[in-house]
C-alpha positions in Angstrom: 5.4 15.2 -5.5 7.7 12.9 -3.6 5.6 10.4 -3.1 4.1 10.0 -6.5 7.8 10.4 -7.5 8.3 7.2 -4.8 5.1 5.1 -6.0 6.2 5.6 -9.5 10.2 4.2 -8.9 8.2 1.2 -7.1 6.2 0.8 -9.7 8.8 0.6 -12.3 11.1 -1.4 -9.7 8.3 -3.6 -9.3 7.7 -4.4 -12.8 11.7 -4.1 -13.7 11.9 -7.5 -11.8 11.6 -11.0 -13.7 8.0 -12.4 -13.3 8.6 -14.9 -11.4 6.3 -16.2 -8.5 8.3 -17.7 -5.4 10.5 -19.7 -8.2 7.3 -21.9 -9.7 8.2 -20.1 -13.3 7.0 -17.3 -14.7 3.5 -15.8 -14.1 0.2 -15.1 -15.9 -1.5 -11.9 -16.7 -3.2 -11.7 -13.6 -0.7 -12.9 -10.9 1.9 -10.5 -12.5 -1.1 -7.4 -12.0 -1.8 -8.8 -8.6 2.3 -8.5 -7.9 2.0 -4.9 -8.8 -0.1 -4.0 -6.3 -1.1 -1.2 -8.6 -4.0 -3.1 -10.7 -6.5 -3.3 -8.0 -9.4 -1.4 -9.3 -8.6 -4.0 -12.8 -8.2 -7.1 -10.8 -11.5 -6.4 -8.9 -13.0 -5.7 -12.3 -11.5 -8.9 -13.9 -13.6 -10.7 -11.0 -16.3 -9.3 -11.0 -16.8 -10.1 -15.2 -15.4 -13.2 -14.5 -12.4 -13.1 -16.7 -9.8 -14.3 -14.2 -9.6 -17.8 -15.5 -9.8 -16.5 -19.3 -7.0 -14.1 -18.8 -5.3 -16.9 -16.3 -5.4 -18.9 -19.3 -3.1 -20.3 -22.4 -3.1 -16.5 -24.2 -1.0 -15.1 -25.6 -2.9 -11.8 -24.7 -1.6 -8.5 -24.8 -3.3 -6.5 -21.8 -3.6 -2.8 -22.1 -3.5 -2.2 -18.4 -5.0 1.3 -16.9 -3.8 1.6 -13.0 -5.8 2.4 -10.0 -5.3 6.1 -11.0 -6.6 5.5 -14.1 -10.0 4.2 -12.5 -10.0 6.7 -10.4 -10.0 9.3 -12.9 -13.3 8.2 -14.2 -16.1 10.2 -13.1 -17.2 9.6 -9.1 -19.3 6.1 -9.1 -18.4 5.1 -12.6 -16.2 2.2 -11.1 -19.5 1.0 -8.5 -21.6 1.3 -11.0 -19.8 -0.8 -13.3 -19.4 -3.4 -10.6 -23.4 -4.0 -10.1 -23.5 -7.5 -11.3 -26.8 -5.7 -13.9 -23.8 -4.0 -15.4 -22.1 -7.1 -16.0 -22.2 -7.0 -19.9 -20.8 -3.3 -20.0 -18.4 -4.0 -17.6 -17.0 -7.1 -19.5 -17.5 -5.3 -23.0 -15.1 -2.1 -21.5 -12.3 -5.0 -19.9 -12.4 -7.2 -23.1 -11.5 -3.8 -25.0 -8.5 -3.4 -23.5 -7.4 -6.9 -24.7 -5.7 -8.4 -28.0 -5.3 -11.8 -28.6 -1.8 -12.6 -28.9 1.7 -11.0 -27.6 1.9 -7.2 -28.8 5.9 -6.0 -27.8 6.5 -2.1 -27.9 8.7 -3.5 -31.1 5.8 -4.2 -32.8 3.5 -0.9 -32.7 3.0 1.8 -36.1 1.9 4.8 -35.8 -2.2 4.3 -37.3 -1.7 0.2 -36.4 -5.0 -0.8 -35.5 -5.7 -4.1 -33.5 -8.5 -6.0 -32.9 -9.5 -6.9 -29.6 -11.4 -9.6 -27.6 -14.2 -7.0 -27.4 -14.6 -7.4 -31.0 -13.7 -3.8 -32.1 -10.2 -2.1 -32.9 -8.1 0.1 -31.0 -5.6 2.3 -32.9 -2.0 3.1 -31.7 -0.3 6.5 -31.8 3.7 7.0 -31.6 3.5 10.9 -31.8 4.4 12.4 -28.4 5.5 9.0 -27.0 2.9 5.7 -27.9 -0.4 5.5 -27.1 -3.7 3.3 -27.4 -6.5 5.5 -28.4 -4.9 8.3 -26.6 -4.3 6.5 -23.8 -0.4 6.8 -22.8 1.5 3.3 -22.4 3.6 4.5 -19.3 5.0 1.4 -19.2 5.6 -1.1 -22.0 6.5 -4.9 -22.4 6.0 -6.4 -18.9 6.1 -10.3 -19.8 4.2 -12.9 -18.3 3.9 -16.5 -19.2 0.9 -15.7 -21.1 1.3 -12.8 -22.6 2.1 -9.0 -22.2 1.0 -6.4 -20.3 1.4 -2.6 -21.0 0.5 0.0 -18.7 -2.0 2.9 -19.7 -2.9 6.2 -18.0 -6.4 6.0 -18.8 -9.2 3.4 -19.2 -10.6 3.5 -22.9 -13.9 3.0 -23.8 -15.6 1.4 -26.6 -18.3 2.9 -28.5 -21.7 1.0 -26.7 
C-alpha cells in the first residue's frame, strides 16, 4: 500500500512539473512519456509500430495514455504477442485508437462526447463517477507537451477488429 501510495505521489510529482527538457523548451508526446518513466510498455509499443516520429511530430494530438499497470493488466502474453512484428497492423490499429488529432483539455469533455481518433473509429467519454474514455478512468488529466496533450488511463481500450 505504501509503495503504490509512493509510485503514485511520483507519478503525480512527475507530471505536476513543467515539461521542460534540460531548458531546450517544452517537450513532445513522447519525450514527456519517456520523462514519466511510467509509459514504458506504451513507448516500447510506439516503437515497435513505428509511431515515434508521427507522435514526435507537429500534432496537436491528444494521447489517451494507459500506464505500465495498465499493460499489465491485459491477459499474460497479450503485450508479446502484440509486439511480433506479424502483429504489426493490430498493434498499430490498438495505439492509433487511443489518439485524437488535435489538443483535448479536461475543459473540453461532455458526458456522451464522442471523438474520432487516428484509428479511424470513435471513442466516447463518460463524466459519471469521475471521466472516462470508454470506461477507461483518466487518472490523470491535461499533461501538456509541445504537441499536444496527454491523459492518463487505467486501462488500455480496444477497438472493435
Amino acid at each position: 500500500m505504501i509503495r503504490r501510495t509512493f509510485l503514485a505521489m511520483t507519478t503525480a510529482l512527475a507530471f505536476a512539473a513543467p515539461a521542460f527538457a534540460g531548458g531546450h523548451g517544452p517537450k513532445d508526446i513522447v519525450d514527456t512519456a519517456v520523462g514519466a518513466g511510467t509509459f514504458n510498455t506504451l513507448v516500447a509499443a510506439v516503437t515497435a509500430a513505428g509511431l515515434v516520429d508521427t507522435l514526435k511530430g507537429e500534432g496537436p494530438f491528444t494521447v489517451f495514455a494507459p500506464t505500465d499497470e495498465a499493460f499489465a493488466a491485459l491477459p499474460e502474453g497479450t503485450v508479446d504477442t502484440l509486439l511480433l512484428p506479424e502483429n504489426l497492423e493490430q498493434l498499430t490499429a490498438i495505439l492509433t485508437y487511443h489518439v485524437v488529432p488535435g489538443k483535448v483539455m479536461s475543459t473540453d469533455l461532455s458526458e456522451g462526447l464522442t471523438a474520432a481518433t487516428v484509428n479511424g473509429a470513435d471513442v466516447t467519454i463518460t463524466l459519471d463517477g469521475g471521466a472516462k474514455v470508454n470506461g477507461a478512468t483518466i487518472t490523470t488529466a491535461d499533461i501538456e507537451a509541445c504537441n499536444g496533450v496527454i491523459h492518463v488511463i487505467d486501462t488500455v481500450i480496444m477497438p472493435t477488429m
